[in-house]
C-alpha positions in Angstrom: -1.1 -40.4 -7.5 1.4 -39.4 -4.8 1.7 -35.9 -6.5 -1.6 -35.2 -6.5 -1.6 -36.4 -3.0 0.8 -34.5 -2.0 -0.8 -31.4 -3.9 -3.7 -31.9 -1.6 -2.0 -31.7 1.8 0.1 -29.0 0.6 -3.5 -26.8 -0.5 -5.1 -27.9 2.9 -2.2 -26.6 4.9 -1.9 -23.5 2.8 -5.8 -22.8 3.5 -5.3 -23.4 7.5 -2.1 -21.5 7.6 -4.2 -18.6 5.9 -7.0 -18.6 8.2 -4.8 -18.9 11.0 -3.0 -15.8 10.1 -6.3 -14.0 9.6 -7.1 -15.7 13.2 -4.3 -14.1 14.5 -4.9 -10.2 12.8 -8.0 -10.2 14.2 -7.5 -11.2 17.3 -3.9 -8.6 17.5 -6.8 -5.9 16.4 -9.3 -6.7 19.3 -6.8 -6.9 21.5 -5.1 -3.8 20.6 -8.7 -2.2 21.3 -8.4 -2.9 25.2 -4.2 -3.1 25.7 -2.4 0.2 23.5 1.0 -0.6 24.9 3.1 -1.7 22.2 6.3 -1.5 20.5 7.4 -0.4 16.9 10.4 -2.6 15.9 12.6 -2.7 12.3 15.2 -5.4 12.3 18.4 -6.2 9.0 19.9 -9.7 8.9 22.0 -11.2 6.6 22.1 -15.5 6.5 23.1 -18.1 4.6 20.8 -20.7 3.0 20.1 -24.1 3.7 17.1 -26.5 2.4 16.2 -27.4 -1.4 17.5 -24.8 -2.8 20.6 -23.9 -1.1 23.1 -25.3 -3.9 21.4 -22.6 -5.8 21.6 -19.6 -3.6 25.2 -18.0 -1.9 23.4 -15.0 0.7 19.9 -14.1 2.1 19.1 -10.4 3.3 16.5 -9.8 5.1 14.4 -6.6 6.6 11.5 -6.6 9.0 9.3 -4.2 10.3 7.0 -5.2 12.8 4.0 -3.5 16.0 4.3 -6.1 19.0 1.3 -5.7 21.3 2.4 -6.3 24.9 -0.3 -9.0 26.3 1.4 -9.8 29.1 4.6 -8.6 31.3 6.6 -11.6 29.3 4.4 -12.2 26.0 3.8 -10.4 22.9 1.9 -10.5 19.7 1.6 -8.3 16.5 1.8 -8.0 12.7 5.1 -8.1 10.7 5.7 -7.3 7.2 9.3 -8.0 5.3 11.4 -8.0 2.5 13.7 -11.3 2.1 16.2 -11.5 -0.8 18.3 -14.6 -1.5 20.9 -14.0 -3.7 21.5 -16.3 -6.9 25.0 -18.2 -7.4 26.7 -16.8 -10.3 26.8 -20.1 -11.5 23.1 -19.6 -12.9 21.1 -17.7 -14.6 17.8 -16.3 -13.3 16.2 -13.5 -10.7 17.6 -13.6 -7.4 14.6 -15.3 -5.4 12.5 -12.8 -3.2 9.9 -12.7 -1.1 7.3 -10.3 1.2 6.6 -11.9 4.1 3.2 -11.3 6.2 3.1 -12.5 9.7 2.0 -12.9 12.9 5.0 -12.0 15.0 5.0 -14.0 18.9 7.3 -13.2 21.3 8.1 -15.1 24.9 10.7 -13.3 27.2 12.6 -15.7 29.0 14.7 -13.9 31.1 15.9 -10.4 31.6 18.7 -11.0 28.9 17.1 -13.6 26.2 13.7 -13.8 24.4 12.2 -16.6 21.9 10.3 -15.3 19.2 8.0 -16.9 16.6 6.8 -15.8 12.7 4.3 -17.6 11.0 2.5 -16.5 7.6 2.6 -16.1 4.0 5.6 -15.1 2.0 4.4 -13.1 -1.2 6.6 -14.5 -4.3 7.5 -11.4 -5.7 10.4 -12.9 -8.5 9.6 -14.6 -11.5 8.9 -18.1 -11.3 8.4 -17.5 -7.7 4.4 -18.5 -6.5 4.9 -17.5 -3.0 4.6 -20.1 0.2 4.3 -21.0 3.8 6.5 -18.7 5.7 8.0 -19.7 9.5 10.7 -18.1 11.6 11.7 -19.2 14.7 14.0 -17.1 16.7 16.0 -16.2 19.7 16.8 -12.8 20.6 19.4 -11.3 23.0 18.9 -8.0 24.4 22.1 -5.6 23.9 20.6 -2.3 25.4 17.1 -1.3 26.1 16.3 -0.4 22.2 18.7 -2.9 20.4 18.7 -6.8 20.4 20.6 -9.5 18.4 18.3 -11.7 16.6 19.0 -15.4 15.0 16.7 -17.2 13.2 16.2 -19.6 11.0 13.4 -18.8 8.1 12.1 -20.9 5.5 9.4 -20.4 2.9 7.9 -23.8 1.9 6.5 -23.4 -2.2 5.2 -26.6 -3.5 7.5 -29.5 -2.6 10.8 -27.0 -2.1 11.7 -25.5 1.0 14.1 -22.0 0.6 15.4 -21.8 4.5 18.3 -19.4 5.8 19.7 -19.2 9.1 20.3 -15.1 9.8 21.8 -13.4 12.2 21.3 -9.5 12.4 19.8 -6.4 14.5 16.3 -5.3 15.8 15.6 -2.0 16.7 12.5 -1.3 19.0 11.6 2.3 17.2 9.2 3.3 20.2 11.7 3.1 22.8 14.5 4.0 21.1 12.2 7.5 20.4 11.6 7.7 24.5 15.7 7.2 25.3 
């Protein structure tokens, strides 16, 4: 009874997390319509993993490639789409577990220097065995130059009753302004 149970909320949050990503699409589109400032941004990290099945993995890479809509002077909204490999210990044998993540991609600059950031949305399984889950990133970003920040977040992709999460650390490049420098 509790896995079925639990096999319930897990498909209920799955079908809100779904239509609040399509929420979110739509509304980036309709916004995009009346606001065409935004910025093109690609970002590398490299983390270590944590969660269910950390014992299991030794090193996550990640790459991102993402359009933030500028909404307001501090806050931003758009699509991002990613590849996010964790790499499987020696010790056993098997794929390396991967992912595509699709997300809607929030961003909150607190000061001149430092900017929260947000990724909600689905991660495609893409290795065997792997169905694909819940993906969330929360984030903080520091602003090196105009075109480069340092990002560090910790993502998880929750499949089932398992959790894969990795705290990164890596580089985002903002493509547009880095094409106006």
């Amino acid at each position: 009874m509790y896995y079925f149970n639990m096999l319930l909320i897990n498909n209920l949050i799955l079908k809100i997390m779904k239509k609040l990503f399509l929420f979110a699409v739509v509304a980036v589109f309709a916004i995009n319509s009346t606001n065409a400032q935004g910025q093109l941004n690609a970002s590398i990290s490299g983390g270590i993993p944590t969660g269910d099945l950390a014992d299991f993995t030794t090193f996550a890479i990640a790459v991102d490639l993402g359009y933030l809509f500028e909404l307001s002077e501090d806050f931003s909204l758009g699509p991002v789409l990613g590849f996010n490999t964790s790499f499987l210990d020696s010790d056993f044998d098997g794929d390396n577990i991967s992912f595509l993540p699709i997300a809607a991609s929030g961003r909150l600059n607190v000061s001149d220097d430092f900017t929260l950031g947000a990724d909600i949305g689905y991660g495609v399984g893409i290795s065997d065995g792997n169905d694909g889950g819940v993906y969330y990133s929360p984030s903080v970003l520091y602003g090196l130059t105009e075109s480069l920040d340092l990002i560090l977040a910790y993502r998880a992709f929750r499949e089932n009753n398992s959790t894969l999460g990795q705290i990164t650390l890596g580089l985002v490049i903002v493509i547009s302004a880095a094409m106006e420098e």
